[in-house]
LOROMI-644970 format. One record per residue: residue in one letter; residue number from 0; x, y, z of N, C-alpha, C in turn. Coordinates in steps of 0.1 Angstrom, whole numbers. Atoms other than C-alpha are relative to their C-alpha. Layout:
R,aa,i,n.px,n.py,n.pz,ca.px,ca.py,ca.pz,c.px,c.py,c.pz
R,a,NUM,X,Y,Z,X,Y,Z,X,Y,Z
...
END
This chain:
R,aa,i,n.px,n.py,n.pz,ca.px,ca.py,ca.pz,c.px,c.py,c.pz
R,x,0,-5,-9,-11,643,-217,1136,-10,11,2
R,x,1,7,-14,-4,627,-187,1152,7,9,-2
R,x,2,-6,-16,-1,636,-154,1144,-8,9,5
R,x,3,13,-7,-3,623,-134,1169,10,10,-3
R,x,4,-4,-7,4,630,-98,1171,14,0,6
R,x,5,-12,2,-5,660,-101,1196,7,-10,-8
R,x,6,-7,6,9,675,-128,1175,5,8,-15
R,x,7,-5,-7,12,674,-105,1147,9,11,6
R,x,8,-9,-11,-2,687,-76,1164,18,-4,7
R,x,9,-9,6,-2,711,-99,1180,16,-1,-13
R,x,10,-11,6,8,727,-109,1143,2,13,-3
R,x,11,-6,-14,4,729,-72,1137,9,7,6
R,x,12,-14,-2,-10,752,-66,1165,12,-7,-6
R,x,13,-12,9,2,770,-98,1154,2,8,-14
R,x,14,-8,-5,11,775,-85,1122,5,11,-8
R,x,15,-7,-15,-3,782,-49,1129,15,-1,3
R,x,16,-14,-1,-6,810,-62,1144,7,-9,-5
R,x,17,-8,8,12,824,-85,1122,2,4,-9
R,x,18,-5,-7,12,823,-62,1095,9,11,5
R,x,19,-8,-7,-6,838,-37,1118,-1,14,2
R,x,20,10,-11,3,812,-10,1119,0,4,13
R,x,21,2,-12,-17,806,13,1147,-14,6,-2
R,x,22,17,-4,-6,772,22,1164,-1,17,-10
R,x,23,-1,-7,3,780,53,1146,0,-1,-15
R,x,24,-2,2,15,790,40,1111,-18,1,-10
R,x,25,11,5,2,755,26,1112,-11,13,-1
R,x,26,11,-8,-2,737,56,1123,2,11,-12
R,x,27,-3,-12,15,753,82,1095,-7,-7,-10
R,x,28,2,6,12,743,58,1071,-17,1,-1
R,x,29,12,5,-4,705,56,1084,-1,14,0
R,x,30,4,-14,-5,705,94,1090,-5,4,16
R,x,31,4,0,-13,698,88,1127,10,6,10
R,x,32,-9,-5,-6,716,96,1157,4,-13,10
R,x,33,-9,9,-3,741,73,1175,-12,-7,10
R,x,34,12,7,-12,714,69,1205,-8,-8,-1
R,x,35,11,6,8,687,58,1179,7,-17,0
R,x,36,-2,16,1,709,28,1171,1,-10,10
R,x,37,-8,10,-15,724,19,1208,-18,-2,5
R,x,38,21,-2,-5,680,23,1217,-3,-12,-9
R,x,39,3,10,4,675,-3,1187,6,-12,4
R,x,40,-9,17,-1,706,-29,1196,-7,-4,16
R,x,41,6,7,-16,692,-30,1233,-15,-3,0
R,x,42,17,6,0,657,-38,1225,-9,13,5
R,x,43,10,-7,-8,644,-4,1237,-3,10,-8
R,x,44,8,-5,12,631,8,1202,-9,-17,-5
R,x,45,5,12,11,612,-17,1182,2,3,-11
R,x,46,-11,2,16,630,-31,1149,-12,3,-8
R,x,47,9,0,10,604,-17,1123,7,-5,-13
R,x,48,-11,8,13,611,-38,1087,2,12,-5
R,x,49,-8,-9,6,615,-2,1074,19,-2,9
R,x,50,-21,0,-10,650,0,1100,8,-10,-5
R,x,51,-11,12,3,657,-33,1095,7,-1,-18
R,x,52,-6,0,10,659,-31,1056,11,11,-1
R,x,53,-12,-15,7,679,6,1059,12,-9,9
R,x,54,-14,5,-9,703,-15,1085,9,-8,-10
R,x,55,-9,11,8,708,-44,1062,4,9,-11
R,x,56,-4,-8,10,712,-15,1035,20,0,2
R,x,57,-14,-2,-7,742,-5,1056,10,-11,-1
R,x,58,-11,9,0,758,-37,1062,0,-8,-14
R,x,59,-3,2,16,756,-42,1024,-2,-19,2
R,x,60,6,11,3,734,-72,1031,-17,-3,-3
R,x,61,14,0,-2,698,-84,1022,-6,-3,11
R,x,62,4,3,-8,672,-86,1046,-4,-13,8
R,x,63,5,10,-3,664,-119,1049,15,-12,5
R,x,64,-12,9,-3,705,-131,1052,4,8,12
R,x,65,-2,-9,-13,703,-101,1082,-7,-13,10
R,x,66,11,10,-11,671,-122,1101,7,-9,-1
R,x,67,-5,12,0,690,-155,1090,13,-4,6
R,x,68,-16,-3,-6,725,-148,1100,2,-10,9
R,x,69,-14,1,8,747,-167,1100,-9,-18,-11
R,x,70,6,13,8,723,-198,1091,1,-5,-18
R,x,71,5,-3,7,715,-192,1058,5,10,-12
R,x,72,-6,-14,4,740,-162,1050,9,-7,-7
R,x,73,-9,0,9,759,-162,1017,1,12,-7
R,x,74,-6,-8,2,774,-136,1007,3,4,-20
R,x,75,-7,-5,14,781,-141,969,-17,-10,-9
R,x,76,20,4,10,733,-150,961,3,13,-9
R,x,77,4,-8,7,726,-136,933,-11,13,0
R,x,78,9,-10,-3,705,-102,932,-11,-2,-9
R,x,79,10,4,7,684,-116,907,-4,-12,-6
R,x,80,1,15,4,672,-147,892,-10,-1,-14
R,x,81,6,6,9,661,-158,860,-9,-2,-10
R,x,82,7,12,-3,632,-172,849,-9,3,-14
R,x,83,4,3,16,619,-181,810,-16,-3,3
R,x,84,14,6,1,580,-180,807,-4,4,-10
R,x,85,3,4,10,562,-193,782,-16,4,-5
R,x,86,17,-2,-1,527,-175,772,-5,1,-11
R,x,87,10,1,14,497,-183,748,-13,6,1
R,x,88,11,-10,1,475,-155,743,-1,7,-14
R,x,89,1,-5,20,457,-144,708,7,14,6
R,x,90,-6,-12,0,471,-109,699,-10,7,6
R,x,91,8,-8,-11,439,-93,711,0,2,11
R,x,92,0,-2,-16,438,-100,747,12,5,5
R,x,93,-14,-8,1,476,-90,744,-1,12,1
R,x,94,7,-15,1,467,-57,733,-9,6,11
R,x,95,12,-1,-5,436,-56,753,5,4,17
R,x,96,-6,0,-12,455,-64,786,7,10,5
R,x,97,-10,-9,-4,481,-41,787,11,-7,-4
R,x,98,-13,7,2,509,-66,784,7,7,-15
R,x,99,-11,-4,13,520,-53,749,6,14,8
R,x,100,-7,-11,-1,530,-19,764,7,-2,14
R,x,101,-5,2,-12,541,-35,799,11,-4,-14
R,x,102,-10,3,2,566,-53,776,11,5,-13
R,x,103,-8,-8,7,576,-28,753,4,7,12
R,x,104,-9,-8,-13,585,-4,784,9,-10,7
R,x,105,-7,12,-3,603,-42,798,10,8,-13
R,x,106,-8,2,9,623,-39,767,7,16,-1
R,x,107,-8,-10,1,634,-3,763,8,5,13
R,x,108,-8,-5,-6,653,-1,796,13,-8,-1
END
């Protein structure tokens, strides 16, 4: 699919209003003024990805299920994911690297 920018700004309308938000809701939230937003939904701002991620901030979604909407949009992705790796390095280059204090700071939060 294409997402251009009107398709995006498109799903942002659709899902301002499906969640039940007001041109207003959106803009308190963004610190802007109501005009800023009605200027973004009609195409007569340009969507910078800064806006667009403070938008999707607002509608308490990620950015990429904003651009995707409704294709692709689920609601209950995890915020994080996973992932076991497995690494063989003598203790020196450990040390040497940085990784021993990258993963002691990892571990103490």
């Amino acid at each position: 699919m294409n997402y251009t920018e009107e398709k995006i700004i498109a799903n942002i309308v659709q899902i301002r209003n499906l969640k039940r938000l007001s041109q207003s809701a959106i803009a308190e939230n963004l610190d802007v003024d109501v005009a800023t937003i009605s200027r973004i939904e009609s195409g007569k701002i340009a969507l910078s990805y800064k806006t667009l991620a403070d938008i999707a901030k607002a509608l308490d979604m990620s950015v990429i299920d904003v651009i995707t909407y409704p294709e692709v949009f689920s609601s209950n992705k995890p915020s994080t994911t996973k992932v076991m790796v497995e690494l063989e390095i003598s203790t020196e280059e450990f040390i040497r690297s940085g990784l021993k204090d990258k993963m002691l700071k990892t571990f103490e939060r």
